[in-house]
C-alpha positions as CSV (number, residue, x, y, z in Angstrom):
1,X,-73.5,-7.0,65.1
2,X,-76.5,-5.2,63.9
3,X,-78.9,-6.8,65.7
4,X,-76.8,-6.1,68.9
5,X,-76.7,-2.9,68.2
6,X,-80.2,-2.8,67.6
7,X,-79.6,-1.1,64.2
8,X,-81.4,-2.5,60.9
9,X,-79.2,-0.7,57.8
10,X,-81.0,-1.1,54.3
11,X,-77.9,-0.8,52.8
12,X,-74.0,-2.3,54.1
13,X,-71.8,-1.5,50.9
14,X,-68.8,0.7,51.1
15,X,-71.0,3.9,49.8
16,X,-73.7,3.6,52.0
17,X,-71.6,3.1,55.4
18,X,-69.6,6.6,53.9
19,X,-73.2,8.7,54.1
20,X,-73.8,6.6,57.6
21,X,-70.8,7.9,58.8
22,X,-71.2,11.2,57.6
23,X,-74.8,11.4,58.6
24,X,-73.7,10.5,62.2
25,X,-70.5,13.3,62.3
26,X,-73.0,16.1,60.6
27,X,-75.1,15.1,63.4
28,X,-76.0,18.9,65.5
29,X,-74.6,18.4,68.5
30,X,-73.4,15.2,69.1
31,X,-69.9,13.7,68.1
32,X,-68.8,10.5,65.9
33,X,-65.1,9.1,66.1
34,X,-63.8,6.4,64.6
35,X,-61.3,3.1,66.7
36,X,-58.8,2.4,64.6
37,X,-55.9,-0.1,65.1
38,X,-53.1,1.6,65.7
39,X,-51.0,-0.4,63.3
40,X,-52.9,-0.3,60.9
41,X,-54.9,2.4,60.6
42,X,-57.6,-0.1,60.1
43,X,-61.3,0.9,61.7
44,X,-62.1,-1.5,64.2
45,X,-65.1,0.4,66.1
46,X,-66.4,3.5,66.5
47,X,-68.4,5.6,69.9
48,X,-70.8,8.5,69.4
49,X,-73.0,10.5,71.2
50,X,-76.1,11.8,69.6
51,X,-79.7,12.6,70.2
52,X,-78.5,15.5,72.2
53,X,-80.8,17.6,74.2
54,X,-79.0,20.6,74.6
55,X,-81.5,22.8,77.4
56,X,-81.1,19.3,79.7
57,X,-77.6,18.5,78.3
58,X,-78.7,14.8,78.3
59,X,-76.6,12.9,75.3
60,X,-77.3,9.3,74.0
61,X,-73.8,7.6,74.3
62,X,-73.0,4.7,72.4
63,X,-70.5,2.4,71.0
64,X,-69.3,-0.9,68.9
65,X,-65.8,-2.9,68.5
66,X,-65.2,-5.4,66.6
67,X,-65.4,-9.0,67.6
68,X,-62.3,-10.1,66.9
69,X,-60.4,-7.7,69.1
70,X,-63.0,-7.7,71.8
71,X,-61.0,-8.2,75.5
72,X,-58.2,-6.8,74.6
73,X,-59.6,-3.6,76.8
74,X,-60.6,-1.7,74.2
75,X,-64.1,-0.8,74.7
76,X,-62.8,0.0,78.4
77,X,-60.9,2.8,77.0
78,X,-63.8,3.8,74.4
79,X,-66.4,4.5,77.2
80,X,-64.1,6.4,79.3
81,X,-64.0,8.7,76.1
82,X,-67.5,9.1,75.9
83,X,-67.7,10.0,79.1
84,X,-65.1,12.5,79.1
85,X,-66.3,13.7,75.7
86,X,-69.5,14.3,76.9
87,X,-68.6,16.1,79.9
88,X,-65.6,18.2,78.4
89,X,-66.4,18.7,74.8
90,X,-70.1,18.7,74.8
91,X,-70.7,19.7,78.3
92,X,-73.3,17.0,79.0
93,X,-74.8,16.2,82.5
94,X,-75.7,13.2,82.1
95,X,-75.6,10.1,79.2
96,X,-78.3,7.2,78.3
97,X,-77.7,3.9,77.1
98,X,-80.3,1.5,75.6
99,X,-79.1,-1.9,75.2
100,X,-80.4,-5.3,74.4
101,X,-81.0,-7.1,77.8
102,X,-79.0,-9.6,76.5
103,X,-76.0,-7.9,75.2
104,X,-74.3,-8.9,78.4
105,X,-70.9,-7.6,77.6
106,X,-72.3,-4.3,76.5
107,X,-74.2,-4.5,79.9
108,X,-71.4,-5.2,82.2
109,X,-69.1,-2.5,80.6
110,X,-71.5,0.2,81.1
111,X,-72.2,-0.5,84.9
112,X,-68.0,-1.1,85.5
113,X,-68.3,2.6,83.8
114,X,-70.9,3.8,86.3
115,X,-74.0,3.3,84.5
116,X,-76.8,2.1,86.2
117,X,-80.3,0.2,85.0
118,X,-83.2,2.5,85.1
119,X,-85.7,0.3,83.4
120,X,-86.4,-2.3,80.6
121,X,-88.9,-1.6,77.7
122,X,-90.1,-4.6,76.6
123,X,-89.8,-6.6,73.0
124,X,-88.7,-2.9,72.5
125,X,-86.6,-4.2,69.4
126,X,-87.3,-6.7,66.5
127,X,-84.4,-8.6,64.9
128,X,-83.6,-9.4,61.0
129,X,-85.1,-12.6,62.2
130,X,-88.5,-11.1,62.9
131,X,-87.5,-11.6,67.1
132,X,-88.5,-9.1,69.9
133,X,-85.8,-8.2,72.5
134,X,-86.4,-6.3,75.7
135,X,-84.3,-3.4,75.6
136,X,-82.3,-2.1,78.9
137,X,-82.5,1.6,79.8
138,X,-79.4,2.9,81.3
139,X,-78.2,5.9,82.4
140,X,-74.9,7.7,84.0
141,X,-74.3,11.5,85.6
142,X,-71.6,13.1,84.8
């Protein structure tokens, strides 16, 4: 899930996710929130917005669900909270999205929720397995 996420942590125990987590909700200006199963209580995802720029009010939206409860409309409902986050709560104008170019379901849910490609940056992102992957730019006004 890393890899698709294009994120390489040094680090996975329970401690070093905690300062990840806390890193990403002190971040200035953006917002973290956690997906958990209602249930449960168990986390099962998480969406944030971050890399703020607040004169432009341009916000980089992202977010991850677990595999096992992926299509089950979850990540549906997650991205229609970043957008309304970022419009209501952060007062954004518009949201950017890089994704691997082939992380197809994290493709096809951002244009259902009205992104739209704006370019590809090539071998942009190297893998644990030493691999280059062209990374989609994507962005959406709100």
């Amino acid at each position: 899930m890393h890899d698709m996420l294009m994120s390489i942590p040094k680090q996975t125990d329970d401690e070093a996710v905690q300062d990840w987590i806390e890193r990403r909700r002190k971040e200035p200006g953006g917002l973290f929130r956690i997906i958990a199963n209602a249930q449960t209580g168990a986390a099962v995802g998480f969406i944030q917005i971050g890399g703020v720029h607040h004169h432009n009010r341009i916000g980089h939206g992202g977010l991850a669900v677990s595999r096992h409860i992926q299509g089950q409309g979850l990540g549906r409902a997650a991205m229609s909270m970043i957008v309304q986050l970022g419009r209501e709560d952060l007062g954004l104008r518009k949201l950017v999205a890089e994704i691997r170019a082939d992380n197809f379901a994290s493709i096809k849910l951002h244009i259902a929720a009205g992104y739209r490609i704006i370019g590809t940056m090539e071998q942009h992102f190297v893998d644990t397995k030493g691999d280059a992957h062209d990374v989609l730019i994507l962005e959406r006004m709100l």
